[in-house]
MMTF fields as JSON, N, C-alpha, C and O atoms, coordinates in Angstrom:
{
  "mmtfVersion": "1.0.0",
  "mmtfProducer": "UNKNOWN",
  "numBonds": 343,
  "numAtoms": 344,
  "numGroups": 86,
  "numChains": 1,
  "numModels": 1,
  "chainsPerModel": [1],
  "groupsPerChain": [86],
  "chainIdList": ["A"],
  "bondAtomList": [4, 2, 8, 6, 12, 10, 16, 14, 20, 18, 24, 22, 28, 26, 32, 30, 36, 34, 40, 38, 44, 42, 48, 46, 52, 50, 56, 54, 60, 58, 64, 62, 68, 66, 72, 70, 76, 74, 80, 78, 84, 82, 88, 86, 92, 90, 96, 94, 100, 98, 104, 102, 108, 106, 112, 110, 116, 114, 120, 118, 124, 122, 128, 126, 132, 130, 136, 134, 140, 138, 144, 142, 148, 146, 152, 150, 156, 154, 160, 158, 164, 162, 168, 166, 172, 170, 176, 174, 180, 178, 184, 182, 188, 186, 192, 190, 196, 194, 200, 198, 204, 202, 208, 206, 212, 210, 216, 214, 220, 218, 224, 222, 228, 226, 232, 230, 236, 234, 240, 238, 244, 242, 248, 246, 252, 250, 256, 254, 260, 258, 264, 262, 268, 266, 272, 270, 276, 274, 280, 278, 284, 282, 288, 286, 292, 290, 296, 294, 300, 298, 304, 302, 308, 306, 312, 310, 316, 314, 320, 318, 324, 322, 328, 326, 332, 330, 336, 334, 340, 338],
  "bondOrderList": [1, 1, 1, 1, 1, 1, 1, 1, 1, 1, 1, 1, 1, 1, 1, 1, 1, 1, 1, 1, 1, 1, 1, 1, 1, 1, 1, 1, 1, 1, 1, 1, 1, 1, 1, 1, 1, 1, 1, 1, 1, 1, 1, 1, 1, 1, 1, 1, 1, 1, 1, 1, 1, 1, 1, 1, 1, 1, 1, 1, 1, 1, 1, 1, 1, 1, 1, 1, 1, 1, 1, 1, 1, 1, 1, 1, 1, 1, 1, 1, 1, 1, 1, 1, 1],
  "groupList": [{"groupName": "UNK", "atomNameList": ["N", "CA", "C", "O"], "elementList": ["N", "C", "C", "O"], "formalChargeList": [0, 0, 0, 0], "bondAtomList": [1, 0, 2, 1, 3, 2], "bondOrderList": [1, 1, 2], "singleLetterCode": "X", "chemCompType": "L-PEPTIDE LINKING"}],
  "groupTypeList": [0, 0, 0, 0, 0, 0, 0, 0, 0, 0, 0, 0, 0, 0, 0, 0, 0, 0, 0, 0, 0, 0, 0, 0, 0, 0, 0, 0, 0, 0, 0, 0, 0, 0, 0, 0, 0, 0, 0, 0, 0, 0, 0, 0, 0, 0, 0, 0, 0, 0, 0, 0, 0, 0, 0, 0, 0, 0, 0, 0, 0, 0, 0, 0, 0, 0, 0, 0, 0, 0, 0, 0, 0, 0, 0, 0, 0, 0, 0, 0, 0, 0, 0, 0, 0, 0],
  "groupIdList": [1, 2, 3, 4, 5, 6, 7, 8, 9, 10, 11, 12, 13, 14, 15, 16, 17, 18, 19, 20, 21, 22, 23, 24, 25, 26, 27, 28, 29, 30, 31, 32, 33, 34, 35, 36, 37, 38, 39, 40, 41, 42, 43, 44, 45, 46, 47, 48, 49, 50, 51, 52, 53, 54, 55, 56, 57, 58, 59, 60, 61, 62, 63, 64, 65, 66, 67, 68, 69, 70, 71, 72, 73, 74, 75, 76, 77, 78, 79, 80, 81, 82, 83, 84, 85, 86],
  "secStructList": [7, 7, 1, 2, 2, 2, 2, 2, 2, 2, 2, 2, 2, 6, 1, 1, 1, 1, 1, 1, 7, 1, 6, 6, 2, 2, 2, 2, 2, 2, 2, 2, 2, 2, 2, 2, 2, 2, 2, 2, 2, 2, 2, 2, 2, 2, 2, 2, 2, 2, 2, 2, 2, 2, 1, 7, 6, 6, 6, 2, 2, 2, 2, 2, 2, 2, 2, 2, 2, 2, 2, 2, 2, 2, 2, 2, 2, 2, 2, 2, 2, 2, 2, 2, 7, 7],
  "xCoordList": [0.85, 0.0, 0.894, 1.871, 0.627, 1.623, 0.792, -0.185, 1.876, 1.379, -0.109, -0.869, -0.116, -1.494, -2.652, -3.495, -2.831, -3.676, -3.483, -3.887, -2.981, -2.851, -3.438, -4.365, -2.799, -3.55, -5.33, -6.383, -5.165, -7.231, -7.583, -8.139, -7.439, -7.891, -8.03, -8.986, -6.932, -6.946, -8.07, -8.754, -8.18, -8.932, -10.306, -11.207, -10.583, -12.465, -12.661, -13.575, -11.482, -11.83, -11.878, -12.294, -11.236, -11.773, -12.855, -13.373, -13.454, -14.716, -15.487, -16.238, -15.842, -16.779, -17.049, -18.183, -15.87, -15.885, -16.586, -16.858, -16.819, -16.72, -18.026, -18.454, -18.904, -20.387, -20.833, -22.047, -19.971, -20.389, -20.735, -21.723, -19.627, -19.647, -18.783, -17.575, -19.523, -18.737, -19.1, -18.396, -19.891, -20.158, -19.301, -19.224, -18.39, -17.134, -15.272, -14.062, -15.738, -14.73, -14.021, -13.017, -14.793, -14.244, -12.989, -11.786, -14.069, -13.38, -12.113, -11.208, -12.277, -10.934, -9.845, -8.771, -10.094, -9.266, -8.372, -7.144, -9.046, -8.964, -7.924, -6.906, -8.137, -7.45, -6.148, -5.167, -6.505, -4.835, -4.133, -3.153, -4.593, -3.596, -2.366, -1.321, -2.51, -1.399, -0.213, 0.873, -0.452, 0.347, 1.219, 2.428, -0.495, 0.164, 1.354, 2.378, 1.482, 1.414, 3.054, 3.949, 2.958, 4.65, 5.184, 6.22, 4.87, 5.026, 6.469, 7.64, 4.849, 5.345, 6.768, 7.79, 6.534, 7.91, 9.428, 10.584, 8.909, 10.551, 10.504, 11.615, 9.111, 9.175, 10.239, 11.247, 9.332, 9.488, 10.971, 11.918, 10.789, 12.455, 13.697, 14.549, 13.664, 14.401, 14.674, 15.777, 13.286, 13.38, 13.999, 14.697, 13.74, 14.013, 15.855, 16.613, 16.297, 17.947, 18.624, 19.581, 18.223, 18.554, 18.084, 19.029, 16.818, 16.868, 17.745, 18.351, 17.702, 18.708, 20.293, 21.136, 20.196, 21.677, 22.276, 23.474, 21.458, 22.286, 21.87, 22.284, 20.973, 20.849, 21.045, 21.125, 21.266, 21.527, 20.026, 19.024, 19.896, 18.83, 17.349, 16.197, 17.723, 17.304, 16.497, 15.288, 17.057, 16.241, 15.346, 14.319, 15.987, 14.62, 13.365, 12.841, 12.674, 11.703, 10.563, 9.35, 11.597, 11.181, 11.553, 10.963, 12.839, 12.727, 11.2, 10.325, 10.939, 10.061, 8.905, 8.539, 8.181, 7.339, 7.517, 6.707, 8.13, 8.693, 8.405, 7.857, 8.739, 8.786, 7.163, 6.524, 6.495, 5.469, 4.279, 3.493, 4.798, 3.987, 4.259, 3.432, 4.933, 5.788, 4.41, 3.576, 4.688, 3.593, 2.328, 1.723, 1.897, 0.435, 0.314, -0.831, 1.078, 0.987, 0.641, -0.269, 1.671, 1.884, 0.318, -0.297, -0.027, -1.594, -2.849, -3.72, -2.576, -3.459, -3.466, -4.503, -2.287, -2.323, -2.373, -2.505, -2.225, -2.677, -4.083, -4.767, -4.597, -6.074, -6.927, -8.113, -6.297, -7.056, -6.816, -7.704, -5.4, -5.297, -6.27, -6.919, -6.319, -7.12, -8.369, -8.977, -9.182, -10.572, -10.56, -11.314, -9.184, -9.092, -9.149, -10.3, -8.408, -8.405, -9.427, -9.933, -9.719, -10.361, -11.563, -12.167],
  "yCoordList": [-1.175, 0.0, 1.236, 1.252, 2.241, 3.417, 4.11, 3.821, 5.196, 6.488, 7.073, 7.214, 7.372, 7.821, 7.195, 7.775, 6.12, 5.09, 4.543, 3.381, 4.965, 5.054, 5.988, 5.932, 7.146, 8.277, 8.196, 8.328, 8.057, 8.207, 7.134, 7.65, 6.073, 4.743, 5.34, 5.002, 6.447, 7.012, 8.326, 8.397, 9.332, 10.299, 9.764, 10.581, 8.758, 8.361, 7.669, 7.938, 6.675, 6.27, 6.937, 6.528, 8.628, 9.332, 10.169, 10.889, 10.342, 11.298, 10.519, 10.863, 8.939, 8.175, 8.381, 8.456, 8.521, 8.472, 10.179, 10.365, 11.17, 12.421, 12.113, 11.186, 13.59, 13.235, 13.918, 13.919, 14.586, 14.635, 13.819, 13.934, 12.581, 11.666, 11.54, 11.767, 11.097, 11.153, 12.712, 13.045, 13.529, 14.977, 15.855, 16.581, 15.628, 16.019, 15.192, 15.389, 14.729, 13.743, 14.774, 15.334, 15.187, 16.595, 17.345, 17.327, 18.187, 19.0, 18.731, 19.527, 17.355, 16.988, 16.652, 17.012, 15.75, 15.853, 17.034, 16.968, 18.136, 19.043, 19.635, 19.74, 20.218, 20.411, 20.169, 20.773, 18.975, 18.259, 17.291, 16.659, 17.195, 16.086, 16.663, 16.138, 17.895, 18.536, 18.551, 18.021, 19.096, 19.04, 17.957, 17.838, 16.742, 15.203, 14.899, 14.586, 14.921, 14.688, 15.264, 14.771, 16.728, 16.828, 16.298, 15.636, 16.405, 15.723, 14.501, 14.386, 13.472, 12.222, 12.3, 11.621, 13.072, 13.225, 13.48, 13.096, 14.148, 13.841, 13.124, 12.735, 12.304, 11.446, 10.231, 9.848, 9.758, 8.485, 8.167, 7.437, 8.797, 8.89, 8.563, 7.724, 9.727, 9.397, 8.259, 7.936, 7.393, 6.144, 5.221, 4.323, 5.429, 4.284, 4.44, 3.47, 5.901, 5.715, 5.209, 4.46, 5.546, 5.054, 3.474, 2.696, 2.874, 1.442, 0.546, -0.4, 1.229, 0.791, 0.446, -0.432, 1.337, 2.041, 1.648, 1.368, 1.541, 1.758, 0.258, -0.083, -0.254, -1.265, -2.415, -2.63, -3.88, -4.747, -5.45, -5.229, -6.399, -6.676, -7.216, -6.824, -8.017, -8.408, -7.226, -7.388, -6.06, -5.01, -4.272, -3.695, -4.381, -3.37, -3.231, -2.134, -4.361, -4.887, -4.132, -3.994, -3.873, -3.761, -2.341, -1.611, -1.807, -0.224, 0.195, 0.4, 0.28, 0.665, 0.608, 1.635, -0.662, -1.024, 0.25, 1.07, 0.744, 1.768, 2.893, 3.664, 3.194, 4.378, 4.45, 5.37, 3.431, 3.395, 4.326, 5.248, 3.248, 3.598, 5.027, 5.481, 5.801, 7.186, 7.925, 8.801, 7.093, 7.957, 8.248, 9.272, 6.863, 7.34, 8.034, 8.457, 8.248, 9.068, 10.604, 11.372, 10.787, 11.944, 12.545, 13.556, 11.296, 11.597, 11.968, 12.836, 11.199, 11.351, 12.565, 13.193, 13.261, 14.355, 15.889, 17.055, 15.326, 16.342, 16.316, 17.336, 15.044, 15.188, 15.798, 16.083, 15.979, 16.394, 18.003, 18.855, 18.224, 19.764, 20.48, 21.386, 19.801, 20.392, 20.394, 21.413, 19.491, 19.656, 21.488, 22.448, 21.239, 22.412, 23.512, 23.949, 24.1, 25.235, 25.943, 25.609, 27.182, 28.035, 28.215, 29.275],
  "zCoordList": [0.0, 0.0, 0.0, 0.748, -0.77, -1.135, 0.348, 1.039, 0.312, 0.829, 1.069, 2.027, -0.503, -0.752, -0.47, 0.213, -0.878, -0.483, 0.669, 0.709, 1.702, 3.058, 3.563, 4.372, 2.997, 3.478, 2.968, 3.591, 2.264, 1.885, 2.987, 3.957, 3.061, 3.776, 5.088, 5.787, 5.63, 7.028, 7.207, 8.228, 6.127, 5.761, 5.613, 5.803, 5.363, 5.023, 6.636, 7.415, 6.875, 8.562, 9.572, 10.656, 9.213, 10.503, 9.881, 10.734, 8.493, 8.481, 8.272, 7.359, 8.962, 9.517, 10.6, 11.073, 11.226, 12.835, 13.19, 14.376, 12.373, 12.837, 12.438, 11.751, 13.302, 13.234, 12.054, 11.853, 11.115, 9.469, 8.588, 7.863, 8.587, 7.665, 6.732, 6.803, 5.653, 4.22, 3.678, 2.725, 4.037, 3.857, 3.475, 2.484, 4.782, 5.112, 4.036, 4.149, 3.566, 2.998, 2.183, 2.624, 0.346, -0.152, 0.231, -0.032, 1.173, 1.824, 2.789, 3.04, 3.286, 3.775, 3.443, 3.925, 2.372, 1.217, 0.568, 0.627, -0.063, -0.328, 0.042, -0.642, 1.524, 2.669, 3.002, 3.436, 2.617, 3.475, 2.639, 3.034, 1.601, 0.498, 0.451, 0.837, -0.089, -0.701, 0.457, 0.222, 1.531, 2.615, 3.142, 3.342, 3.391, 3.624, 2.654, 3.262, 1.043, 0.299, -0.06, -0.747, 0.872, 0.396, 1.905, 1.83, 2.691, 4.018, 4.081, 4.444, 3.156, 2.762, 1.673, 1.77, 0.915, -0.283, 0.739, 0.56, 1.638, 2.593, 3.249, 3.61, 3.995, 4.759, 4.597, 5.191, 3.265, 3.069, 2.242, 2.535, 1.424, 0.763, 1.591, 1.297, 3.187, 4.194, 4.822, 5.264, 4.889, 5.507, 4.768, 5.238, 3.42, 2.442, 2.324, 2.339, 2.208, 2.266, 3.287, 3.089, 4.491, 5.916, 5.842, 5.975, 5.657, 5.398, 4.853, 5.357, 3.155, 2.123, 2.719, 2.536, 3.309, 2.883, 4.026, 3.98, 5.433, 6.617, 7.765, 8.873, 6.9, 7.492, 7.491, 6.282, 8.251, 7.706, 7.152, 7.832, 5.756, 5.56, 6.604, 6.42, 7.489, 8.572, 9.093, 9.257, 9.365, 10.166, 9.393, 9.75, 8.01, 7.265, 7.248, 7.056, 7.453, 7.768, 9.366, 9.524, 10.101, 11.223, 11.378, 12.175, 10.382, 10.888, 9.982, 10.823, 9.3, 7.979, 8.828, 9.4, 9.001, 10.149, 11.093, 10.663, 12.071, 12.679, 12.39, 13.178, 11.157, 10.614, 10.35, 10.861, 9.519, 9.404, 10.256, 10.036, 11.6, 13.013, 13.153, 13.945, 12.797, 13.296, 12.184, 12.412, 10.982, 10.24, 10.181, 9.865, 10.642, 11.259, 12.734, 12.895, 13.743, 14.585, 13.828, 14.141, 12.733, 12.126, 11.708, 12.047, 10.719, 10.403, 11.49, 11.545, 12.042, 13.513, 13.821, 13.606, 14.426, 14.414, 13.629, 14.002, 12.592, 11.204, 11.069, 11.152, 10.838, 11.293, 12.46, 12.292, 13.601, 14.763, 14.621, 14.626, 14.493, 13.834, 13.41, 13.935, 12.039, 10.986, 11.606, 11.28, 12.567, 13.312, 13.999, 13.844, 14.84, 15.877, 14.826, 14.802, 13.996, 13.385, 12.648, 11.576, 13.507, 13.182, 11.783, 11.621]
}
């Protein structure tokens, strides 16, 4: 699963959870792709040279996984953001 299609999969599961709905989806999108979207362009690149490059094969697996987890914290909180602001 890429990025993106991570990110939407995470973006429709919390404007279920919000008492809008799918109403709200659009506009959330909208909103926050672009951002997520360059976010991810340094995110992930980073992980992948440091994986590649610096790890032994054995661990890649489990830093990435890692990094992963780091990224949906990231979303989580980009999402709750974007609730709070004005």
């Amino acid at each position: 699963m890429t990025e993106l299609e991570r990110f939407d999969v995470f973006i429709v599961y919390r404007c279920l959870q919000s008492s809008e709905g799918l109403k709200a989806l659009p506009g959330k999108i909208r909103s926050d792709l672009l951002g997520v979207q360059a976010a991810g362009l340094g995110f992930w690149p980073f992980v992948d040279l440091v994986s590649y490059a610096c790890l032994p094969v054995d661990y890649i697996p489990v830093f990435v996984n890692g990094a992963s987890f780091v990224w949906t914290i990231f979303l989580s909180f980009k999402s709750r953001a974007a609730k709070r602001a004005p």
